[in-house]
C-alpha atoms as one frame of an Amber mdcrd trajectory, in Angstrom:
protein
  -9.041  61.578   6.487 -12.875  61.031   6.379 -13.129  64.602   7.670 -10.563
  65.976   5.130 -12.748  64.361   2.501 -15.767  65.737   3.361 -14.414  69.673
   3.504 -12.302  69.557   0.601 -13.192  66.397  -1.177 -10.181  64.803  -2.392
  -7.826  67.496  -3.791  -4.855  66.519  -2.327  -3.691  70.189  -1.434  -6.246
  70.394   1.451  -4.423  67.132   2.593  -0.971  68.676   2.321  -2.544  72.172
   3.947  -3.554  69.850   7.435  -0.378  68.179   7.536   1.753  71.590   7.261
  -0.454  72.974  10.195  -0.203  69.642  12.062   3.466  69.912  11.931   3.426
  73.299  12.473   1.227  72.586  15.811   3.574  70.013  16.577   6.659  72.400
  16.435   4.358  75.043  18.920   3.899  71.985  21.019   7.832  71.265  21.543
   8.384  74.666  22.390   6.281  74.716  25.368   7.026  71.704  26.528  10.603
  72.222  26.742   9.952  75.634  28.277   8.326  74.060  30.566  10.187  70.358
  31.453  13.186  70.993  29.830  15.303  74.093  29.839  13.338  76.331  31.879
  14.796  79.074  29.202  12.246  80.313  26.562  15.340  81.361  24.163  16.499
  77.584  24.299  12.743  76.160  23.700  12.582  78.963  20.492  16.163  77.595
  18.906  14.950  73.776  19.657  11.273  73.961  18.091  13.209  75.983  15.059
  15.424  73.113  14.875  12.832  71.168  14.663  10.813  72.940  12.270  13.203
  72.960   9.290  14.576  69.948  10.007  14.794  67.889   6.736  14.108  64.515
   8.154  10.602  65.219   8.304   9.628  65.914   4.802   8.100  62.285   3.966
   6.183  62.987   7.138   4.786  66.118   6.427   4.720  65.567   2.562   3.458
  62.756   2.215  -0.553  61.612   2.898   0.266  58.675   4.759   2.465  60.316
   6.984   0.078  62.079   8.739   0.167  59.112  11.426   3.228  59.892  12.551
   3.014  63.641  12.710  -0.765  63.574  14.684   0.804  60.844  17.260   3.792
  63.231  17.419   0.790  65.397  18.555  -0.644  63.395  20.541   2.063  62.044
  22.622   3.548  65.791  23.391  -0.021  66.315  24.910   0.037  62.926  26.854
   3.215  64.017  28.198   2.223  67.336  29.490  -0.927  66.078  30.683   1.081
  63.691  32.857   3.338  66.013  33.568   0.501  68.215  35.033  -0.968  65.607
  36.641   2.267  64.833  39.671   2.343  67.991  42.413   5.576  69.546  41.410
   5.367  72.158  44.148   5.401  69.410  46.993   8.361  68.490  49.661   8.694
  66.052  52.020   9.485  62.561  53.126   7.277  60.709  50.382   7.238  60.918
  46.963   4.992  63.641  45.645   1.159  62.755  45.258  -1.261  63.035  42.168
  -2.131  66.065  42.587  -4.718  66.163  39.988  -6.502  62.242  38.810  -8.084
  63.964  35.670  -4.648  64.887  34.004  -3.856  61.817  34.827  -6.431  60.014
  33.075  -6.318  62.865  30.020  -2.678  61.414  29.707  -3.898  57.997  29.524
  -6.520  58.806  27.145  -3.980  61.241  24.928  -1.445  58.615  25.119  -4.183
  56.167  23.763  -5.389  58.136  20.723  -1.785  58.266  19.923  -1.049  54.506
  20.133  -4.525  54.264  17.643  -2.988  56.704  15.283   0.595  55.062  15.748
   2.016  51.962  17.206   4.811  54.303  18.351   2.604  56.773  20.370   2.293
  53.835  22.892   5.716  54.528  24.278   5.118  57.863  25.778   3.807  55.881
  28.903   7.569  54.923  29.266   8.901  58.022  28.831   6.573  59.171  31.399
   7.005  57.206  33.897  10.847  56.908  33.602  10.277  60.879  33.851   8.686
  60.654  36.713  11.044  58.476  38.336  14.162  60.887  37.989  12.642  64.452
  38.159   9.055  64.572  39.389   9.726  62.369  42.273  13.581  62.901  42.656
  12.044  65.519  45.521  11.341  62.527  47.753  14.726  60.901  46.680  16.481
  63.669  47.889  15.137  64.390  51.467  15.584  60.928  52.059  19.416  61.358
  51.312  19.696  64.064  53.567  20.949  66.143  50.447  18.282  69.326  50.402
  16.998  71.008  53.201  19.296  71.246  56.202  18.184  72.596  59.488  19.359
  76.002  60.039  21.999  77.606  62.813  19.506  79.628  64.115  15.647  79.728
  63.810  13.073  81.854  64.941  10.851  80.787  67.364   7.111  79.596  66.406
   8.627  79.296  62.699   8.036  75.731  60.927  10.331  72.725  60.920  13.182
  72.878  58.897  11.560  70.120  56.671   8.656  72.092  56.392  10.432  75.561
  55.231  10.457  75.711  51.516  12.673  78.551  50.005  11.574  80.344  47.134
  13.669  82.193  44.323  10.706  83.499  43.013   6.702  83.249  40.752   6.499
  82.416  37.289   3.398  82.402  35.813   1.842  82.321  39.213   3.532  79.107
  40.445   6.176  79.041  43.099   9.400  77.835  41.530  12.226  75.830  44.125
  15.361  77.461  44.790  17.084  74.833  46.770  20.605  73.338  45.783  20.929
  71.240  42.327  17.542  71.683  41.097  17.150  71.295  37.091  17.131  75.031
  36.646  20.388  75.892  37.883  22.930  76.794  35.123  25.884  75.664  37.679
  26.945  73.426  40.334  27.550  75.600  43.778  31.734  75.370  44.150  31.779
  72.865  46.800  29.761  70.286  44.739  32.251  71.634  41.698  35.366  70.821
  43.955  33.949  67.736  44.869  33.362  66.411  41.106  35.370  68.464  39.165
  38.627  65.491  39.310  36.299  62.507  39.075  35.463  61.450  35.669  31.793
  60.667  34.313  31.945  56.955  34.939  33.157  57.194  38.364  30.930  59.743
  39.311  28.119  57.643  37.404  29.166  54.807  39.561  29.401  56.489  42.988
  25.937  57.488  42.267  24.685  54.650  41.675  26.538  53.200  45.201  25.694
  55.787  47.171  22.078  55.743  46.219  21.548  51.425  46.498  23.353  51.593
  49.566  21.758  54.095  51.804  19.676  53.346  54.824  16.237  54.454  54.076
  16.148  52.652  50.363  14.783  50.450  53.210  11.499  52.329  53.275  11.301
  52.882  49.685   7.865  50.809  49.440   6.597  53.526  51.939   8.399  56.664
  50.651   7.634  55.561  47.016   4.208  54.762  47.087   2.542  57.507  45.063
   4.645  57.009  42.211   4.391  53.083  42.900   0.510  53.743  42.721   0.642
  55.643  39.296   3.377  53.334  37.457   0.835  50.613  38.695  -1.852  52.258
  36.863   0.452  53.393  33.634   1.139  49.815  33.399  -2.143  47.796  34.190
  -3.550  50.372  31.479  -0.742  49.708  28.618  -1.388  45.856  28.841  -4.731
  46.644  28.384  -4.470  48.634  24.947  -1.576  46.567  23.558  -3.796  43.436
  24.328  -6.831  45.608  22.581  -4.341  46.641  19.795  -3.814  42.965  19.102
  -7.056  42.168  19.222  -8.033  44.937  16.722  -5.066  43.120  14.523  -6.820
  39.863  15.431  -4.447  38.083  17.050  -1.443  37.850  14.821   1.176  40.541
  13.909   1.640  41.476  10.369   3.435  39.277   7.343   6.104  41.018   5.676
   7.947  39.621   2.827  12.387  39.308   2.696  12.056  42.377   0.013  10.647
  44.538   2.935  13.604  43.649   5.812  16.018  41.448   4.173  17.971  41.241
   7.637  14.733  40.147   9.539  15.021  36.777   7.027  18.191  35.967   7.219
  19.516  32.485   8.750  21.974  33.772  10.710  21.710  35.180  13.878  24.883
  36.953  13.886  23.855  38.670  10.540  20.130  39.729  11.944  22.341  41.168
  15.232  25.111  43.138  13.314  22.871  44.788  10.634  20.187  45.538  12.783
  22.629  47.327  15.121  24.054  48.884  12.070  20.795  50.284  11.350  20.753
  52.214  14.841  23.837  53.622  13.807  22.202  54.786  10.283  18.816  56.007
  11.374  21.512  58.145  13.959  22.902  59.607  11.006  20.137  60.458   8.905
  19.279  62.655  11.975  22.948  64.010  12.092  23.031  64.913   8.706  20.161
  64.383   6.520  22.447  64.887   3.117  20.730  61.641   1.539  17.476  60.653
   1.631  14.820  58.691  -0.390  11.275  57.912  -0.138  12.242  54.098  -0.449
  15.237  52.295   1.527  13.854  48.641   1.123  15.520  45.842  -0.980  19.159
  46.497  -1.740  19.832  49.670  -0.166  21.722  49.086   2.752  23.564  45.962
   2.217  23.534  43.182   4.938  26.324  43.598   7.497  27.492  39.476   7.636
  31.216  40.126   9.145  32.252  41.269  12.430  34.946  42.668   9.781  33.015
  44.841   8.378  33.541  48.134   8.088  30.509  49.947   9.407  30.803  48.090
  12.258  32.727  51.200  14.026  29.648  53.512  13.517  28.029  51.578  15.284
  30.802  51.116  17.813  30.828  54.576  17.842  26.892  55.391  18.221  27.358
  52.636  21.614  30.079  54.490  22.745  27.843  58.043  22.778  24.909  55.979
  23.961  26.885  54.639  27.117  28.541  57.945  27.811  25.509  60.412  27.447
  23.631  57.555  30.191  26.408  57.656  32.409  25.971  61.222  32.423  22.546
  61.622  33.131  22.968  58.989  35.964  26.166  61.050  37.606  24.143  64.203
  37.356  21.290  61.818  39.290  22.122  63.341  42.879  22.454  66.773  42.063
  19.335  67.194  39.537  21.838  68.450  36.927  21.157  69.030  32.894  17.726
  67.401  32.685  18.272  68.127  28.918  19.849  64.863  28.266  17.507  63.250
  30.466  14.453  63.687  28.102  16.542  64.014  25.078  17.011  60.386  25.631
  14.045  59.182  26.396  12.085  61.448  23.665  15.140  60.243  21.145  15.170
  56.174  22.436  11.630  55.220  23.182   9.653  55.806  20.519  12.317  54.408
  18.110  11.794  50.874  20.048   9.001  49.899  17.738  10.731  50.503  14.661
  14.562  48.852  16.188  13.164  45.508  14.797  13.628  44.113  18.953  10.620
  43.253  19.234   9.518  42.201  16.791   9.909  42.084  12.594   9.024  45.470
  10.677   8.197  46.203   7.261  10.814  48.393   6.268  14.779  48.317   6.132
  14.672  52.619   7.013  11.611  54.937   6.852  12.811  58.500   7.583   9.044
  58.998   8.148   9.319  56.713  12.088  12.248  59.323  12.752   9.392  62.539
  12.976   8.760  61.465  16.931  12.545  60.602  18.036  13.735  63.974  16.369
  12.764  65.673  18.988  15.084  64.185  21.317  17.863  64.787  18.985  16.668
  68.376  18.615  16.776  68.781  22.351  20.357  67.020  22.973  21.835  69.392
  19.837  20.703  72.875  21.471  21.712  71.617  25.159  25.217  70.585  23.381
  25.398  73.860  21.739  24.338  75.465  24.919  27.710  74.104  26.312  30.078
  74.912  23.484  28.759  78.681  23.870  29.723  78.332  27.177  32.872  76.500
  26.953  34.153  78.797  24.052  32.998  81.724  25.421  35.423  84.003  22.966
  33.778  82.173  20.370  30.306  82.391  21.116  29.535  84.637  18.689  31.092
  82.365  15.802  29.523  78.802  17.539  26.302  80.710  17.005  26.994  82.013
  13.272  27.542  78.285  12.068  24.701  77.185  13.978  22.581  79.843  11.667
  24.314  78.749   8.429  23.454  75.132   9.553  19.520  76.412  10.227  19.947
  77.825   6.354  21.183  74.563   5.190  18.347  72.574   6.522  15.542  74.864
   5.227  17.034  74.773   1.741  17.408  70.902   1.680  13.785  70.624   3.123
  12.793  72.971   0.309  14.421  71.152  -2.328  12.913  67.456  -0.710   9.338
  69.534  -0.974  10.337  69.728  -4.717  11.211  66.169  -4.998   7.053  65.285
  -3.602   5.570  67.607  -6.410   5.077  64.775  -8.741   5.425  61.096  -9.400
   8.091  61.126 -11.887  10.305  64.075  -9.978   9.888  61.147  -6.735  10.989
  58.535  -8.829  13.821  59.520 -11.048  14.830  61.230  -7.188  15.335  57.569
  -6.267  16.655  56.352  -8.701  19.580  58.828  -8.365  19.738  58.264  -4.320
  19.573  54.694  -4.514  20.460  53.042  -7.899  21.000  49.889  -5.823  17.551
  50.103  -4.862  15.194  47.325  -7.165  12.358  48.656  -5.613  13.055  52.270
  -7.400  13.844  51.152 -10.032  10.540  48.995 -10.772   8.596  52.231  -9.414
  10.111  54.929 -12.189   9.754  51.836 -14.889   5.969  51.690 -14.065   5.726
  55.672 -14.507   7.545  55.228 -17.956   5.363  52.595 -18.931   2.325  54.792
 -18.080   4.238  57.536 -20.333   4.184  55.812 -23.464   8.200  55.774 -22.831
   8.911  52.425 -23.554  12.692  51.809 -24.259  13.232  53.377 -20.824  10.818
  51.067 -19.039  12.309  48.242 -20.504  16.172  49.372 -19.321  14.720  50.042
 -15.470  12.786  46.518 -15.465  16.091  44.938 -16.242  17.783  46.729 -13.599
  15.340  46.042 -11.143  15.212  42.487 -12.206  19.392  42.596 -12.308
């Protein structure tokens, strides 16, 4: 901001120009990373950082001044990630789990990953992400050889020619690096058939489960403090280091986390635990939706917006039965595809789409806000990514229909640039954001004391007077 001030001064354009070519950074950002630790497919990263580009959610973000927090940690934790990412030797095999092949990633990623909890609370939780990433795809190398599930002696091999454990097939370069070509590795499109006639009559669950089993139960878990100690060495680190800042982040706050009032998070006050439980998991369910299908937003969802959920009777209580139900089954699926290294995609969808929601899931602790489409900017991109893997499948599933899956999924790209447009339209001035509310939310107080200020301000009296009383009402 103090930078922005001193080129510009304080015409707010220049403000809005850095945050459109933050977010437009931001989208660049997405796209490499999921060429890279994602799909492995640069037409899949292309439709995913469109996705994300036009996606209306992230109109307060970009629009607004204030929500150039979110979009600069968005930034910033994409960075942290790669720099991690870059920090673990992907190219290595053996018994152990792969090494740190380079310390000064690894300490860019702490530093990123710092910048972006200064900028945002939520930029803290790309240490999680990383190090659950870690776990199940950087290191799954080591997890695998200890199976017995990759490289298999051959029948016959040549003499003076390396150890079978040793021998390291290769399917090819890209961009100079030597890329793995061994069974079940995240860039194959398919099982082989024998794994497909092995899974093909089990469902998720049970496969989940046998996982699971098969992994806690074999011998050399035994020597896991041995085999894992490179990654043991770096979560070690990751987490010595987050204590560190989070007890420096309080510090900064000195000492005590912020007072909100019941107008801000009406559930948060409420006497009754049940209450605080069910609307708080109905807000999951909501915040789910707004990234499903952004048809209403505001700039404002405190007060009276979303009423309290106080019966297990309640209606809304099966969307959030529902959003549990895709939660469990999309887990269960990433931990049945565990053995085989299969559709990464939903691997970091979830953890780009879960962790840096925590902060604002009120599980922690109390926020100031019942929604703020603005906290959704970072967790979009994990819905981004799980939308073009899912349409990846119905492609391929409805292969006939390809061709129309693909049509509504450009109509659907035209439907979210208009409604971003039209949000864009709704920023241009106070009153256009305020009567906007008013017509979103007329249960809102809060909006309705905002657009009665403006008319005050206006010399348009009568008008203020009907919004206090509704506000008041």
């Amino acid at each position: 901001y103090r930078l922005n001030i001193l080129l510009a001064g304080m015409n707010p354009f220049y403000f809005h120009v850095v945050n459109v070519i933050l977010h437009c950074l931001v989208t660049l950002v997405l796209m490499y990373t999921c060429d890279k630790a994602v799909f492995k497919d640069c037409r899949l990263a292309f439709v995913t950082a469109l996705f994300f580009a036009v996606h209306p959610i992230h109109t307060e973000a970009v629009t607004g001044i204030v929500g150039r927090a979110d979009v600069l940690a968005c930034l910033l934790f994409l960075l942290a990630f790669l720099s991690y990412n870059r920090s673990v030797d992907q190219l290595y095999v053996g018994e152990h789990f792969p090494p740190t092949a380079s310390p000064f990633f690894l300490l860019l990623s702490l530093f990123l990953g710092t910048c972006a909890m200064l900028v945002k609370e939520t930029g803290v939780t790309v240490f999680g992400v990383c190090l659950v990433y870690d776990f199940f795809s950087l290191s799954y190398n080591g997890l695998k050889l200890r199976n017995g599930g990759v490289h298999q002696r051959p029948a016959q091999q040549p003499v003076g020619s390396p150890p079978a454990s040793l021998q390291v097939p290769l399917a090819g370069r890209e961009n100079g690096k030597h890329r793995f070509a061994h069974r079940g590795t995240w860039s194959s499109c398919h099982p082989t058939a024998s794994e497909e006639q092995r899974s093909g009559g089990i469902s998720v669950p049970s496969r989940a489960m046998w996982a699971i089993w098969s992994y806690l139960t074999a011998n050399n878990n035994q020597n896991f403090l041995y085999t894992g100690r490179p990654f043991l060495k770096r979560a070690a680190l990751v987490i010595s280091y987050v204590i560190l800042v989070l007890y420096f982040r309080l510090w900064i706050m000195g000492g005590s986390m912020p007072m909100f009032s019941e107008q801000d998070n009406p559930a948060s006050f409420s006497p009754y635990l049940l209450t605080r439980f069910l609307t708080y998991s109905y807000l999951l369910a909501f915040n789910a939706w707004l990234l499903l299908a952004p048809i209403t937003l505001c700039y404002d969802w405190q007060v009276g917006s979303i009423p309290l959920v106080e019966s297990i009777w309640d209606v809304r209580n099966l969307a959030t039965v529902f959003l549990v139900l895709v939660m469990m089954l999309l887990s269960l699926h990433c931990i049945a595809a565990f053995k085989k290294l299969e559709h990464k995609e939903v691997l970091v969808g979830l953890l780009f789409l879960v962790f840096p929601f925590i902060p604002a899931s009120n599980l922690f602790f109390r926020v100031g806000f019942v929604v703020a489409e603005r906290v959704l900017y970072m967790p979009s991109m994990g819905y981004c990514i799980l939308f073009v893997h899912g349409l990846k499948k119905l492609s391929t599933w409805l292969n006939k229909w390809r061709v129309t899956v693909l049509t509504l999924f450009a109509l659907l790209l035209l439907l979210f640039s208009w409604k971003t447009v039209k949000q864009n339209e709704i920023w241009l001035s106070r009153e256009s954001l305020f009567s906007s509310g008013v017509k979103t939310l007329p249960h809102n107080a809060k909006v309705h004391y905002n657009y009665a200020n403006f008319l005050k301000d206006q010399g348009r009296n009568i008008e203020a007077i009907y919004h206090y009383k509704t506000a008041l009402k």
